[in-house]
C-alpha positions as CSV (number, residue, x, y, z in Angstrom):
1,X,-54.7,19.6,-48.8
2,X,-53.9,16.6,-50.8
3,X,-51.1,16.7,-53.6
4,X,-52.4,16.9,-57.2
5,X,-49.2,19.3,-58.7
6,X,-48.1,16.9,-61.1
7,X,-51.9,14.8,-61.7
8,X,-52.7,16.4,-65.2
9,X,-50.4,15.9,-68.6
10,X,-51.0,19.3,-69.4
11,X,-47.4,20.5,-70.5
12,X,-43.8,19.2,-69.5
13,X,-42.9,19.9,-66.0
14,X,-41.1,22.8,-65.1
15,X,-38.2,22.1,-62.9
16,X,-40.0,21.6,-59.0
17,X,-39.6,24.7,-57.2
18,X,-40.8,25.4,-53.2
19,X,-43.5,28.4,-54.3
20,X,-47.3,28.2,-53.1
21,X,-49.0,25.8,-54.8
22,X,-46.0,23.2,-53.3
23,X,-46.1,25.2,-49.6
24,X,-50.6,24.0,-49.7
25,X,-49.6,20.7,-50.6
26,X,-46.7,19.7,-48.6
27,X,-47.5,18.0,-45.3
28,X,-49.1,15.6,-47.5
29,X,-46.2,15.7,-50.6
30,X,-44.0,14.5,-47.9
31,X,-45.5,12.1,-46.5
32,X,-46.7,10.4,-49.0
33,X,-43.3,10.7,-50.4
34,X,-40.7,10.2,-48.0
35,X,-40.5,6.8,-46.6
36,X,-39.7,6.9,-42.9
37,X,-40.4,10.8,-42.6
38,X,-42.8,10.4,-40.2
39,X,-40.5,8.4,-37.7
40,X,-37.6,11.2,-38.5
41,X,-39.6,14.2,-36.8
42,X,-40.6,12.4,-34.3
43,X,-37.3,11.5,-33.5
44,X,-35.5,14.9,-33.9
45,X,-37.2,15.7,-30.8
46,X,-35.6,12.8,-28.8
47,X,-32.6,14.0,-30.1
48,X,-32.9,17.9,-29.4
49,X,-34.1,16.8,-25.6
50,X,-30.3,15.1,-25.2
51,X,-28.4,17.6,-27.0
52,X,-29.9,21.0,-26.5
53,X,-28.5,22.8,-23.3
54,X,-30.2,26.1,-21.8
55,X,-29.3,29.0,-23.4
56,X,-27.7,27.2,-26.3
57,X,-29.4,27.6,-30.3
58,X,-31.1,25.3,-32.7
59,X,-31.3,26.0,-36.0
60,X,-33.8,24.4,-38.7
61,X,-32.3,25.3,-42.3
62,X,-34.3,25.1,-44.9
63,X,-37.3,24.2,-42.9
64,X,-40.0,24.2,-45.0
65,X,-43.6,24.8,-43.4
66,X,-41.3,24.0,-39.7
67,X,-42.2,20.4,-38.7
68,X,-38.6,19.6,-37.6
69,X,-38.7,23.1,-35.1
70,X,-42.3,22.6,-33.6
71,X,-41.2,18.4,-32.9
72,X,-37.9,20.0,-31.1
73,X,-40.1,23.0,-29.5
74,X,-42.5,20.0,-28.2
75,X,-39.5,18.8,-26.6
76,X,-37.4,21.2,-25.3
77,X,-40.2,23.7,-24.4
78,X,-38.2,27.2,-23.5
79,X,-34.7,25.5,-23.5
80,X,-33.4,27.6,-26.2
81,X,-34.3,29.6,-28.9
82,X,-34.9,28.1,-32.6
83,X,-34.0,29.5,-35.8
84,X,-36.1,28.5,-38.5
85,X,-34.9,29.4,-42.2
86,X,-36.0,28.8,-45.8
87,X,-35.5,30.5,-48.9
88,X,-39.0,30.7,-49.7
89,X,-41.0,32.9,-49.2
90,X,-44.7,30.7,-49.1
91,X,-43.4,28.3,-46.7
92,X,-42.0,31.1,-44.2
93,X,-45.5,32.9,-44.8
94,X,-47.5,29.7,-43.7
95,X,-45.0,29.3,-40.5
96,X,-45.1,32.6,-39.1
97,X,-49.1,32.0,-38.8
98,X,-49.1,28.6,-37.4
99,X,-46.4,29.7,-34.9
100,X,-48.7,32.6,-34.0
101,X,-51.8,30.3,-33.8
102,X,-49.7,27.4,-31.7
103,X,-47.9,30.3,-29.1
104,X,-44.7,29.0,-29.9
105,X,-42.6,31.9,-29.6
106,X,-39.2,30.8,-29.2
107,X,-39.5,29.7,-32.9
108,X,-38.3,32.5,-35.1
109,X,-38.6,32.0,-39.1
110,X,-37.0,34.0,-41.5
111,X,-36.2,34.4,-45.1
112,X,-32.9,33.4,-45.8
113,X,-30.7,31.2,-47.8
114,X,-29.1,28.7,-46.1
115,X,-25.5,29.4,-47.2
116,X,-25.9,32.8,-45.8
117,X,-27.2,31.7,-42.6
118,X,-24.7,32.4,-39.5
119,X,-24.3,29.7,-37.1
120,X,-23.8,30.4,-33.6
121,X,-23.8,28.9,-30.3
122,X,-25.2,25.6,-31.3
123,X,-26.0,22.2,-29.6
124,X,-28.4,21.5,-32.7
125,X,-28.6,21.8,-36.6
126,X,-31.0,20.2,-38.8
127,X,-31.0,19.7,-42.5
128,X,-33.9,17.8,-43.0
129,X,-33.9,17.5,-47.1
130,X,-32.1,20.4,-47.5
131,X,-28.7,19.6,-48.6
132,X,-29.9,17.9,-51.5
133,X,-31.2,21.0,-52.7
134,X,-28.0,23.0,-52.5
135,X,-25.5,22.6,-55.4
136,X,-23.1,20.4,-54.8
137,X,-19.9,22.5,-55.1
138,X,-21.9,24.7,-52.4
139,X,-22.1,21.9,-49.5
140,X,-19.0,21.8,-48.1
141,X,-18.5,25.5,-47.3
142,X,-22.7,25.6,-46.0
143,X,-21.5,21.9,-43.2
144,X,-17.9,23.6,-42.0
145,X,-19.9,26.4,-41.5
146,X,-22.3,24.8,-38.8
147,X,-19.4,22.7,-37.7
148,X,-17.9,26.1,-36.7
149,X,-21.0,27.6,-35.0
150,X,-21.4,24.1,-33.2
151,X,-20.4,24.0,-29.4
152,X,-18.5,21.0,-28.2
153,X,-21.1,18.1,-28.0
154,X,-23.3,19.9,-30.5
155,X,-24.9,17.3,-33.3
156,X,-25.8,18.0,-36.9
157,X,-29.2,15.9,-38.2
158,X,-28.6,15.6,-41.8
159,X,-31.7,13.3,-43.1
160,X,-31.0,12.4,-47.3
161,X,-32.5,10.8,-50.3
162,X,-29.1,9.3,-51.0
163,X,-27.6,7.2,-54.2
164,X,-25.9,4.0,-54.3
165,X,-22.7,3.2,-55.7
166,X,-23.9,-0.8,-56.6
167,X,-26.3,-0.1,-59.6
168,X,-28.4,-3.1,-58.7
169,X,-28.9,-1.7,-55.0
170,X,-29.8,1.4,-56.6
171,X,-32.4,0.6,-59.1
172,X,-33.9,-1.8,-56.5
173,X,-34.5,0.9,-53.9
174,X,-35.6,2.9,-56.6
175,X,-38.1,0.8,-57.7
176,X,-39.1,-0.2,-53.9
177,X,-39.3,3.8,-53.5
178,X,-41.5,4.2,-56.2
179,X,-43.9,1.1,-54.8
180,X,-44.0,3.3,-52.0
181,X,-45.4,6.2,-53.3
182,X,-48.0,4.7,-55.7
183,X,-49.2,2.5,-51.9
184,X,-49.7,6.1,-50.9
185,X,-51.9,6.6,-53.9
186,X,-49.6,8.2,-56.3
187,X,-49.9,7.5,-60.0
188,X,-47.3,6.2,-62.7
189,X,-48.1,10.0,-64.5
190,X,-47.3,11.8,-61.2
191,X,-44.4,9.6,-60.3
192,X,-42.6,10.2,-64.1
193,X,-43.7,13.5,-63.9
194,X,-42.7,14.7,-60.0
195,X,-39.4,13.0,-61.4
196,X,-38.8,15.1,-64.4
197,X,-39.2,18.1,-62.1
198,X,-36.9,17.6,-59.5
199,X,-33.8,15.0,-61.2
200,X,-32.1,18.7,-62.2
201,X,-32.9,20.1,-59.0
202,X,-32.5,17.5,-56.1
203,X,-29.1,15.6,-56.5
204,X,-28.2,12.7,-54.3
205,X,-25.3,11.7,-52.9
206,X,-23.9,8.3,-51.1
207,X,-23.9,7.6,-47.8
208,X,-19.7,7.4,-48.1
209,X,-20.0,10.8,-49.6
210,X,-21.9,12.7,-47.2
211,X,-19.6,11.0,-44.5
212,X,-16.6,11.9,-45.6
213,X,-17.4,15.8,-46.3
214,X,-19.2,16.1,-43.0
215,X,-15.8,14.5,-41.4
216,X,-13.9,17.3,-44.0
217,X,-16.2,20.4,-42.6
218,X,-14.9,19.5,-38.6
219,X,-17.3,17.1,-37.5
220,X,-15.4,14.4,-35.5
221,X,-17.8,11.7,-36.6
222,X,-21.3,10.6,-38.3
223,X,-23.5,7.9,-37.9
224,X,-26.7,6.6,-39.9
225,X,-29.7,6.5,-37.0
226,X,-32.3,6.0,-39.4
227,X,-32.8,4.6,-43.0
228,X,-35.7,3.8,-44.8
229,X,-35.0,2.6,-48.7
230,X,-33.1,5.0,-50.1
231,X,-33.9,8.4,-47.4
232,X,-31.6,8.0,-44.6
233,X,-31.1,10.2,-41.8
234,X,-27.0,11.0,-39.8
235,X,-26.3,12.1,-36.7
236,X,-22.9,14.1,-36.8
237,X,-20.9,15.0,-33.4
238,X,-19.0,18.1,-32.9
239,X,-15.9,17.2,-29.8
């Protein structure tokens, strides 16, 4: 189903929130969204296939409708089993039928907050746009908690719409970001409005930032893998 949420002028926009209508709409909010998403999913699953041992976990948090479990299901086929968490409701709804209709049974959603989640015996995490959504003075306690329930040689895939700390970087990959969207057939209105909804809701980071807390939580070191204006996508390590 194609996005419309924010086409009509009807009213300001209430802050964005992941309920229904957003759950219908969001293979094709993403997409359409988030430069470089795409080539992130397919991806993970390159990434599970060299890090997930038998018998081990993975866990999706805050997995939305579950793209990031099915690409790592594709790939690891039985390997291990797959936790797949969000805090809402709709989206968990939606992916408990299309794990039923697809047979993949080793992916097991549930209703959860993320910071409540426990981590255990894992050789994969992903927080694929999640973090953003968590308050900020919450993020450090929800990455030393995965670093924790991480085996040795376990990774953390924490993808980002980050900040930048040079203003004139940052307003150009805003701008380029924008271009982006309206290619993919958004308009000015639902650009300024999508963007009213979510600047109190969704708050970005630096790359510097996000390094250093993941190094702070007990990961022994990150990398960028992927970056696409201003979404990029790390690979942590657990030793």
């Amino acid at each position: 189903m194609r996005d419309q949420i924010y086409h009509q002028q009807d009213a300001a926009p209430a802050s964005f929130e992941f309920n229904e209508a957003v759950a219908k709409v969001f293979p094709d909010m993403i997409a359409r969204s988030v430069p470089g998403y795409a080539a992130t999913l397919r991806l993970i699953g390159s990434i599970a296939d060299r890090y997930v041992t038998s018998g081990s976990r993975v866990y999706d948090l805050g997995c939305s409708l579950g793209a990031g479990s099915f690409s790592v299901q594709r790939q690891i086929g039985d390997r291990a089993e797959i936790t797949a968490v969000d805090l809402s409701s709709a989206m968990i709804e939606a992916l408990k039928r299309e794990v039923e209709e697809k047979g993949f049974s080793n992916i097991h959603p549930k209703v959860e907050d993320v910071r409540e989640t426990e981590i255990e015996n894992a050789k994969l995490t992903l927080l694929n746009f999640t973090l953003q959504f968590v308050p900020v003075e919450d993020r450090l306690a929800l990455l030393s908690r995965i670093a924790e329930g991480t085996q040795p040689g376990g990774v953390l895939v924490l993808s980002e719409k980050i900040c930048f700390e040079d203003p004139v970087v940052q307003e150009e990959m805003r701008r380029l970001h924008e271009a982006f969207k309206k290619e993919n057939g958004y308009s000015e209105l639902e650009i300024s409005r999508k963007r009213a909804a979510i600047e109190k809701v969704l708050i970005p980071e630096s790359i510097a930032v996000h390094q250093a807390r993941l190094k702070e939580a007990g990961f022994s070191r990150s990398q960028v893998w992927l970056q696409c204006f201003n979404f990029v996508s790390l690979l942590a390590f657990r030793d």
